[in-house]
LORO-896281 format. One record per atom (N, C-alpha, C): residue in one letter; x, y negated, z negated. Coordinates in steps of 0.02 Angstrom, whole numbers, padded with zeros to 5 digits, always signed. Atoms other than C-alpha are relative to their C-alpha. Example, Ala and Ser with C-alpha at 12.3 -4.5 7.8 and 13.67 -1.06 7.14 Angstrom:
<sites>
A+00045+00059+00000;A+00615+00225-00390;A+00045-00060+00000;S-00042+00059+00003;S+00684+00053-00357;S-00039-00055-00037;
</sites>
This chain:
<sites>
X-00009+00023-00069;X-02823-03222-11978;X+00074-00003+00018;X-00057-00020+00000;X-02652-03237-11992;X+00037+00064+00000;X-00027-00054+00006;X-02607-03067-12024;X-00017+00032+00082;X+00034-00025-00085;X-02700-03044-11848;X+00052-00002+00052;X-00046+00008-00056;X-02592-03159-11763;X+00061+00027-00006;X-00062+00002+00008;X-02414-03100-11821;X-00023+00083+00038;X+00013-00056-00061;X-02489-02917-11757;X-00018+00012+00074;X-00031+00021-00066;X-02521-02982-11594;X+00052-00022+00026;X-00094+00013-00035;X-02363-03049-11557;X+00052+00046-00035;X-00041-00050+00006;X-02277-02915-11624;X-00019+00063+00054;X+00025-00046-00036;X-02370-02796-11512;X+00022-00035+00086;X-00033+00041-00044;X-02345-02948-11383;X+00082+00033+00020;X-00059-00012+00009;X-02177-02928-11412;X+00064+00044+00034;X-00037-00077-00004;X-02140-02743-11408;X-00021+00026+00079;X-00004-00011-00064;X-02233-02744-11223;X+00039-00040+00046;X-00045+00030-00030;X-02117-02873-11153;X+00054+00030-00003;X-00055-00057+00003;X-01974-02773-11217;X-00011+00056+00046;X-00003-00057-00057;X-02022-02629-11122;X+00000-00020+00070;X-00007+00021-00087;X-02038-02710-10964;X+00057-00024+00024;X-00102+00027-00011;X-01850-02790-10980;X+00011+00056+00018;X-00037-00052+00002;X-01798-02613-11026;X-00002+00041+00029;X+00006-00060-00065;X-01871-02520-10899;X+00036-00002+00070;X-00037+00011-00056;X-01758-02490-10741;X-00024-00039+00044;X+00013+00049-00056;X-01759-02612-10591;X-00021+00068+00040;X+00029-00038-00055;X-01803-02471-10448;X+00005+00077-00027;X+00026-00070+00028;X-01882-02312-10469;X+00065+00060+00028;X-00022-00063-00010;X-01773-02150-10458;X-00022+00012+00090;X+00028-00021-00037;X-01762-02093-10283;X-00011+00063+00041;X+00031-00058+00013;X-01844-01940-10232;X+00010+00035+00080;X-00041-00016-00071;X-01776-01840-10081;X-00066+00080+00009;X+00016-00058+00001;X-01893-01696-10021;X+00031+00065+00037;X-00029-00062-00022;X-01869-01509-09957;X-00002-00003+00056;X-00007+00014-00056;X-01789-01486-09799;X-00039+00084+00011;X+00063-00035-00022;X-01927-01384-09693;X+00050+00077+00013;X-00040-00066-00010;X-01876-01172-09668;X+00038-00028+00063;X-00027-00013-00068;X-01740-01157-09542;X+00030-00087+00031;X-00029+00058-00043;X-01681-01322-09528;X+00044-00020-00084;X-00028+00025+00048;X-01544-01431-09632;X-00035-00088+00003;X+00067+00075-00023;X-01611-01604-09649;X+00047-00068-00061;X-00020+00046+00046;X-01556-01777-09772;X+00000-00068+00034;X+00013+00055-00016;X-01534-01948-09754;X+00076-00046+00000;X-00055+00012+00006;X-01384-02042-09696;X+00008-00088-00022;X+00006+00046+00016;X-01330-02218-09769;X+00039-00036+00049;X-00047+00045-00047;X-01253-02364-09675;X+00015-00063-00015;X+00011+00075+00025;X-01211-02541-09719;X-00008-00037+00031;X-00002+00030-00025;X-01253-02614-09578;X-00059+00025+00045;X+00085-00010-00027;X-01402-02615-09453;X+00015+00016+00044;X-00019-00031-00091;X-01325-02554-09284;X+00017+00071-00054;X-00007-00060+00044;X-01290-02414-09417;X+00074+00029+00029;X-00053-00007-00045;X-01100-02402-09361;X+00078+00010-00070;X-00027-00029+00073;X-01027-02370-09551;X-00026+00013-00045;X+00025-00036+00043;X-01071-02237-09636;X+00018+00014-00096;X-00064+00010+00046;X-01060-02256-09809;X-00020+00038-00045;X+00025-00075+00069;X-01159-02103-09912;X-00040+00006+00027;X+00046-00039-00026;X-01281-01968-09879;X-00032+00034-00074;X+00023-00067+00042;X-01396-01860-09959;X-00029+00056+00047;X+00025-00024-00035;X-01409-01704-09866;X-00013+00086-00011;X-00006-00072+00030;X-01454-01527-09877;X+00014+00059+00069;X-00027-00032-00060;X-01368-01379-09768;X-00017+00054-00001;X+00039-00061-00014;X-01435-01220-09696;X+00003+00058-00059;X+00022-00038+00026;X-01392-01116-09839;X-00023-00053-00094;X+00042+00044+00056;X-01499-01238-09964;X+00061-00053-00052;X-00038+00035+00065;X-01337-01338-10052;X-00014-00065+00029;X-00001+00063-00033;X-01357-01505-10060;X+00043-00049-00030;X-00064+00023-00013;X-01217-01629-10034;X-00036-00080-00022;X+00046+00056+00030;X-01252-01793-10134;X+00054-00057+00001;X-00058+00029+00001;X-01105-01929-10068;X-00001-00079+00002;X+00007+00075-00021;X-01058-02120-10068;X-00053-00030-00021;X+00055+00044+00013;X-01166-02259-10085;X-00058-00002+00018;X+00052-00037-00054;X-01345-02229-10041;X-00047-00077-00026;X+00040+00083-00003;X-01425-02415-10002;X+00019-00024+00064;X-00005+00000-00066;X-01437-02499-09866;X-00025+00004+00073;X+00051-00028-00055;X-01497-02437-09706;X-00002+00054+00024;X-00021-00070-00005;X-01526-02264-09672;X-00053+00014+00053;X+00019-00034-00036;X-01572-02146-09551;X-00015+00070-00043;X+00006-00072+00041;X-01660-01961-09590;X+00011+00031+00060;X-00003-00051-00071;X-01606-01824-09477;X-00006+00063-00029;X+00033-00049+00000;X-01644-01650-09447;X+00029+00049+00062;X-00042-00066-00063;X-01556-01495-09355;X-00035+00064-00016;X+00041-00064+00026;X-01612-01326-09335;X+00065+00029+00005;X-00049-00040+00023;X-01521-01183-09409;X-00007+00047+00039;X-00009-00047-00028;X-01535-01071-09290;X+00076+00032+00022;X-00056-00061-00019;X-01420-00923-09243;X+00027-00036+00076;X-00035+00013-00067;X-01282-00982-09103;X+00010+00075+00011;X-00024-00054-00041;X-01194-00830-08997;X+00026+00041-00063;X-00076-00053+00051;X-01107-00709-09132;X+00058+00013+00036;X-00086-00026-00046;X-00947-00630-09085;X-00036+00050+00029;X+00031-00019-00055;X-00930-00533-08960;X+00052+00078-00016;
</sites>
């Protein structure tokens, strides 16, 4: 009976440990900006959103730009890539 309990609380144990050791907030996960448009998410530290203080965003030819602090309060925006005037 004893040998029982010292393997439950060792098993005890080893699942409390993992739950310390596992990160506070999950990884966060940015998806694909739709054909023909650039798209991401801008950060702000404040709620009138009036300082910007990191982005994650991706630009018409697919790079994506990963800056500053990203917490906070954010906005997602979205432009289309379309063709302006060429030269002339």
């Amino acid at each position: 009976m004893t040998l029982l309990l010292r393997r439950l609380a060792l098993v005890s144990a080893i699942g409390v440990g993992s739950l310390v050791l596992a990160p506070v907030t999950p990884a966060a996960a940015y998806s694909a900006c739709a054909a023909g448009t650039m798209c991401g998410w801008l950060f702000y530290s404040d709620a009138a959103r009036t300082h910007q203080q990191g982005g994650h965003t991706t630009n018409c030819q697919g790079v994506v730009l990963d800056w500053g602090i990203k917490a906070g309060y954010s906005t997602y925006i979205v432009q289309s890539c379309g063709d302006g005037p060429g030269p002339v």
